[in-house]
C-alpha positions in Angstrom: -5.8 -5.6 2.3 -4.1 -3.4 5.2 -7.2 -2.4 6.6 -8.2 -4.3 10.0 -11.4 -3.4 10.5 -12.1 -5.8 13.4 -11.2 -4.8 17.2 -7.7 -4.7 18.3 -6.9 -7.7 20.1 -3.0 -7.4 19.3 -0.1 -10.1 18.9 0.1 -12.7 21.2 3.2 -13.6 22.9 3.6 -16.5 21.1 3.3 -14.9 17.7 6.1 -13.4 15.8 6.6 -9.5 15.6 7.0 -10.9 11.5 3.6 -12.1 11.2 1.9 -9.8 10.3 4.1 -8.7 6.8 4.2 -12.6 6.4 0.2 -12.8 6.2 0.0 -9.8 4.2 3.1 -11.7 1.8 -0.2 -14.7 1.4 -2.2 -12.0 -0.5 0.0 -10.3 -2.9 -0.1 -8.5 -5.5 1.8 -8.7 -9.1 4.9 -6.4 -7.6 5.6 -9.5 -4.8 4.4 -11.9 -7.2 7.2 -11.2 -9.8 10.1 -10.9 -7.4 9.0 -14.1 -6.0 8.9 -15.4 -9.7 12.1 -14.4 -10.1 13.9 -15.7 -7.4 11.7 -19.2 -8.3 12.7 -19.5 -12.0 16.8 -18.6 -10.8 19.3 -16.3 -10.0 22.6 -17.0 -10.9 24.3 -14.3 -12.1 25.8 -10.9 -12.0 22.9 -9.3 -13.9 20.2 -11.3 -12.1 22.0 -9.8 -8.8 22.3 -6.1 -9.6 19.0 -6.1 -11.1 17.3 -7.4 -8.0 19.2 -5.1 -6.0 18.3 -2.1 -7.8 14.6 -3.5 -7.9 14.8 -3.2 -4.3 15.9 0.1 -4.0 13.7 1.2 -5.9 10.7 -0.5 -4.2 12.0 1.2 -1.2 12.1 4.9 -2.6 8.3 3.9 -3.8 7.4 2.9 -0.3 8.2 6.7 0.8 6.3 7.8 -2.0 3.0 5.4 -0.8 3.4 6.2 2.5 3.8 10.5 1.8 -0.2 10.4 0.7 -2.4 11.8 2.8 -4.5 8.4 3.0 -1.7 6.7 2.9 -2.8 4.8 6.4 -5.9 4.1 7.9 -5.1 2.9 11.1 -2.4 2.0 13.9 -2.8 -1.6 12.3 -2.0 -0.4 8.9 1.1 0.7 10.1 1.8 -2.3 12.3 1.8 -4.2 8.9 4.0 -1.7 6.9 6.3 -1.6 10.4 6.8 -5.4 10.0 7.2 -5.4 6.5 10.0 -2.6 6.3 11.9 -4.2 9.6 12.5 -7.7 7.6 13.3 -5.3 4.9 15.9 -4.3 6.9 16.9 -7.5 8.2 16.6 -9.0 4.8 19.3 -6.0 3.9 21.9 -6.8 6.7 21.5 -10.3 5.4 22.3 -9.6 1.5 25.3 -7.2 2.7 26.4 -10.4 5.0 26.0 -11.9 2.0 27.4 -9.5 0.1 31.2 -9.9 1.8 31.0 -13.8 1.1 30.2 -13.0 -2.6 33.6 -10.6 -2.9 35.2 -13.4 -1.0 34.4 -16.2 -3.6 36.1 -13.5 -5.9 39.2 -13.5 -3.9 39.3 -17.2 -3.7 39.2 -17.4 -7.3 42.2 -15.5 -7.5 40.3 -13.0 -9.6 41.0 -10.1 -6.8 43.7 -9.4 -3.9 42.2 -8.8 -0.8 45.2 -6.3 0.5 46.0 -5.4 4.5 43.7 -2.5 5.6 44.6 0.8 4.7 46.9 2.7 6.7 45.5 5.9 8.2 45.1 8.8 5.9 45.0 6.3 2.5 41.9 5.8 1.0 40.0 2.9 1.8 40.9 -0.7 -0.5 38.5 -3.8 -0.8 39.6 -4.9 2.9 37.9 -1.6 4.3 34.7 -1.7 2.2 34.6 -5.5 3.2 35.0 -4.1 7.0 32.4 -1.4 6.8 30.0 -4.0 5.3 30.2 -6.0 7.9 29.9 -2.8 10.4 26.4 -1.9 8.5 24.8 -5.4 8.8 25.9 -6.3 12.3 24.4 -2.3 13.4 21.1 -3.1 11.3 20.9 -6.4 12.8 21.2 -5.3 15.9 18.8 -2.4 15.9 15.9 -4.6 14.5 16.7 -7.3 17.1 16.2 -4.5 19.7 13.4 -2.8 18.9 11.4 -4.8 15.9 9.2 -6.6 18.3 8.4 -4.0 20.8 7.7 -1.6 17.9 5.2 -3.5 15.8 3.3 -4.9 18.9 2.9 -1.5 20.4 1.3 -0.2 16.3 -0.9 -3.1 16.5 -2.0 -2.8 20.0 -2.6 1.1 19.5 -6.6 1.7 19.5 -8.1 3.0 16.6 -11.9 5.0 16.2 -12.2 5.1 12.6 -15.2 3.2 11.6 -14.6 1.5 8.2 -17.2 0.1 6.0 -17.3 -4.1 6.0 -18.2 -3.9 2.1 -18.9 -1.5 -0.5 -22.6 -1.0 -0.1 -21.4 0.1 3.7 -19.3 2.5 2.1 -21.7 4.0 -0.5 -23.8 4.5 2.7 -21.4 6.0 4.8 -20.0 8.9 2.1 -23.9 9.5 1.5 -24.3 10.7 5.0 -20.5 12.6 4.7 -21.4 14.4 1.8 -24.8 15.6 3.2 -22.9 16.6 5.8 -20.3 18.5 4.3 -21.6 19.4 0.8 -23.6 22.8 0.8 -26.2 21.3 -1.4 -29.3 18.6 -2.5 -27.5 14.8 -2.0 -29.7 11.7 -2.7 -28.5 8.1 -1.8 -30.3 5.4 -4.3 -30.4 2.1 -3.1 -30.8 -0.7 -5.4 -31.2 -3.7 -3.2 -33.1 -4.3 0.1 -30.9 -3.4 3.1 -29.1 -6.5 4.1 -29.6 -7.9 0.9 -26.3 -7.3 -0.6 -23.4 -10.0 -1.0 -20.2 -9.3 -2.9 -19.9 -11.5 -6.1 -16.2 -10.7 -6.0 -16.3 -9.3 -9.7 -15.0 -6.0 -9.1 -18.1 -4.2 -9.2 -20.4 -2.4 -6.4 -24.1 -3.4 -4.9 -25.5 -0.9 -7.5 -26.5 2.1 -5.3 -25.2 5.5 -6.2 -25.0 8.7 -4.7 -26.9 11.6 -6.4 -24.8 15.4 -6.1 -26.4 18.7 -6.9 -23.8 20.8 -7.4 -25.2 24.8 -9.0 -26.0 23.5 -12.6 -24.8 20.9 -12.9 -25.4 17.0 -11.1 -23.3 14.1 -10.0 -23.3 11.2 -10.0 -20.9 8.1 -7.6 -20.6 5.1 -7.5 -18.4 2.1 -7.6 -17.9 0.5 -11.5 -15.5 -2.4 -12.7 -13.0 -2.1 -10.3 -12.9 1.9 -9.3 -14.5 4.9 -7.8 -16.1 6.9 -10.9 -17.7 10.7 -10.3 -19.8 11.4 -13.6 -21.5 14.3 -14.9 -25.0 14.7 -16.0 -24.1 17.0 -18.2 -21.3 14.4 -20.2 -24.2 11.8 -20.6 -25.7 11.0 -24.0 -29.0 9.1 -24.5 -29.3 6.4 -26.8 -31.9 4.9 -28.2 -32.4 2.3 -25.8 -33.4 5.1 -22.9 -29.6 4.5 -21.3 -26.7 6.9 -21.0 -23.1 6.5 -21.3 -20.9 9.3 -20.5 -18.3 10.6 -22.4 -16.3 11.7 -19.7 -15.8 10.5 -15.8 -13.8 11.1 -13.0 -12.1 8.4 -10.8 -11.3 8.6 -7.0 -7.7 8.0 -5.8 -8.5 4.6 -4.2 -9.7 1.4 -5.7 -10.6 -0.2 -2.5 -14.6 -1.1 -2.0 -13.9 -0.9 1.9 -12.1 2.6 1.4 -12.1 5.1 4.0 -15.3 6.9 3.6 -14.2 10.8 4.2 -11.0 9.6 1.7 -13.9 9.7 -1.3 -15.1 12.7 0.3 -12.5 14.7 0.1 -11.8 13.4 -3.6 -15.2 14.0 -4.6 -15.7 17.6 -3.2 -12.2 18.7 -4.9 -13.3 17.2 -7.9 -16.8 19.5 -7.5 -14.9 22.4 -6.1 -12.8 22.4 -9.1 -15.4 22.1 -11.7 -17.1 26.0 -9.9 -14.2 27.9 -10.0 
């Protein structure tokens, strides 16, 4: 996960400013995990190249998208990682338009295009100025992430942080309990299912079974964390059965999946959830 929730000790000298997006690269999800299935099972062709160029474009434009939430980071480390990650982007980039000018060269050399003299003032640019101007973007972008890559992600991941994130999800049941009595102008009850200390994650997706009681006018709430997500239920959705236990026909989940999430992160989705539900 992006979050470091230990104390900053920063990169060493001897440790590469790429580390930390190459660590992250060890636990990833299905979106790395099919490019790098893809590049594994072969790329030989046109399609195969346009298609994983697009791809990352795309995966690009959806990393402005990630990063325009308000949660989007947690801490200077967060972005350390992300920093890391989007400079070998970049250097990855130079490479493949590098790369790029070779390809339209093998072309050439087939005889399959004519590489003309470069334009003449005032004439619009041929395959010998687009082959130029490649080479201008990857030797600018090479140079700007040899300058400042380093100095950049070592001064993100050096940058203290105060936000005190829970170690595991019965931490963070505990700490949006005392948020919400806080900040919520009514009764809220924290039930504990286990002893404290007592808790161990069995790595199944599931929380340590307490949940978070929320009066709100008529109506109560109820969070906690179920297979894999956040869920907000309402008293008034559930339906006995015969067995004495309730399912609910109806339940709000939070924006995050994490266990370890930021605690005023379910907070706020909580309360606009409530808020919503009174007007």
């Amino acid at each position: 996960m992006l979050i470091n929730q230990a104390a900053v000790a920063g990169l060493d000298e001897d440790t590469s400013w790429t580390t930390l997006y190459e660590e992250e690269g060890v636990v990833h999800g299905d979106c790395v995990s099919n490019v790098r299935s893809a590049v594994e099972y072969g790329l030989t062709d046109p399609e195969d190249t346009v298609e994983m160029a697009c791809a990352a474009a795309e995966t690009a434009a959806a990393t402005v998208t990630a990063l325009s939430g308000p949660w989007s980071l947690y801490t200077p480390q967060d972005a350390a990682t992300v920093a890391s990650a989007l400079l070998v982007q970049l250097r990855n980039n130079a490479n493949a338009l590098t790369e790029l000018v070779r390809a339209v060269g093998r072309v050439v050399e087939r005889g399959e295009a004519e590489l003309p003299a470069p334009a003449d003032p005032g004439q619009p640019a041929n395959l010998a100025d687009a082959l130029t101007a490649l080479r201008t973007v990857a030797d600018a972008v090479h140079g700007l992430v040899d300058r400042h890559a380093s100095t950049t992600v070592r001064a993100l991941d050096a940058a203290p942080s105060t936000a005190a994130l829970p170690e595991d999800v019965h931490e963070t049941v505990v700490a949006v309990a005392a948020l919400l009595s806080e900040q919520h102008d009514q009764a809220v009850t924290l039930t504990r299912r286990h002893p404290n200390g007592m808790y161990e994650d069995d790595g199944e997706g599931f929380g340590c079974g307490c949940d978070i009681t929320i009066a709100a006018d008529e109506e109560e709430y109820n969070l906690h964390h179920g297979d894999s997500e956040w869920v907000l239920t309402r008293e008034s959705d559930g339906q006995k059965l015969s067995d004495g236990s309730t399912v609910f026909s109806n339940c709000e989940t939070l924006s995050t999946t994490l266990k370890t999430a930021h605690p005023q992160q379910l907070v706020d989705d909580t309360l606009r959830i409530i808020t919503a539900d009174r007007a």
